[in-house]
N, C-alpha and C positions, 0 to 999 in steps of 0.2 A: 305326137305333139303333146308335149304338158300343156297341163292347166295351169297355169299361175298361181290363179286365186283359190284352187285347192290345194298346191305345194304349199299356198302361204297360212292358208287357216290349219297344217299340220303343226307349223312351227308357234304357234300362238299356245302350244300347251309345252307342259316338261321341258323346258328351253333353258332353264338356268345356263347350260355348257355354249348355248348360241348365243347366247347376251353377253356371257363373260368374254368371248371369242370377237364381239363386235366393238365395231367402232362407233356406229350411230342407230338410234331405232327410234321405232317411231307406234302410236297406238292407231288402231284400227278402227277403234271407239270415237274416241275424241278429234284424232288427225293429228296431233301435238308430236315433233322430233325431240328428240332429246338425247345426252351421252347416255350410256350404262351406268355411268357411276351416278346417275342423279336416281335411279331407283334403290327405294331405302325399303319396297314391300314385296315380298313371297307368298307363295300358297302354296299349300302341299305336302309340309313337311312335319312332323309329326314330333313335338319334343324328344321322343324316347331312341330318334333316327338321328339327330345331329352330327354323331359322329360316326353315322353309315352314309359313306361317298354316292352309292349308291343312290338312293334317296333322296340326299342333296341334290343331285344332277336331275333328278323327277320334279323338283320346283318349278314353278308358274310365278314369271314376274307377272307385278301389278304396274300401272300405270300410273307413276310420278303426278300426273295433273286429276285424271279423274279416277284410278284406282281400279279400273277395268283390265280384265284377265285378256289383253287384246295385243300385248307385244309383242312387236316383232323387231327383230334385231339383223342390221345390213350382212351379218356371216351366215342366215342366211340362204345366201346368193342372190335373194329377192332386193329390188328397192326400197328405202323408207322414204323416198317422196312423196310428194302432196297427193302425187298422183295415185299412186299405188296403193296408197293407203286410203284413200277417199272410194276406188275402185272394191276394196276389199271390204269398204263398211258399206258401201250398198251390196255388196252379195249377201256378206254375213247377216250385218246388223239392220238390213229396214226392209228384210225380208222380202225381195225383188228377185232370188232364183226361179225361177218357172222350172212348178214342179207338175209333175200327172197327176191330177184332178182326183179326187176319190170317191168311188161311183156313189151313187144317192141311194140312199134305203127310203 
């Protein structure tokens, strides 16, 4: 059985090719839907790469409202509703995984 919510914080990096591919997405940060084409921010790509495809395709959209490295985009295969995305910011972002404790010195 997958996990959801770790399939879905894979696609929150290097996604340029899954955002182009989608139709709606949405941030993991903030909760905000939005098309693709409303994101006008990247990360990742290094002047001297623009015109290595490559490279391009290792971009990290930014989040049109708050600017947070947190989208996700419906191609995917994941949801971008309220739900899915509200679910993935308390795994991620407010620190609620239960992890194994680390012995005391």
């Amino acid at each position: 059985m997958k996990n959801d919510l770790l399939v879905g914080y894979r696609f929150l990096t290097n996604n340029w090719a899954q955002i182009q591919a989608s139709t709606a997405c949405g941030c993991c940060n903030c909760l905000q839907t939005f098309l693709p084409v409303d994101i006008v921010a990247w990360t990742g790509l290094q002047f001297d790469d623009v015109d290595n495809p490559e490279a391009v395709a290792r971009q990290t959209a930014l989040c049109p409202h708050c600017g947070s490295e947190s989208v996700l985009g419906n191609a995917s295969g994941l949801s971008v509703d309220p739900q899915f995305l509200g679910r993935m910011n308390e795994a991620w972002f407010q620190r609620t995984i239960i992890r194994k404790p680390s012995p005391k010195t």
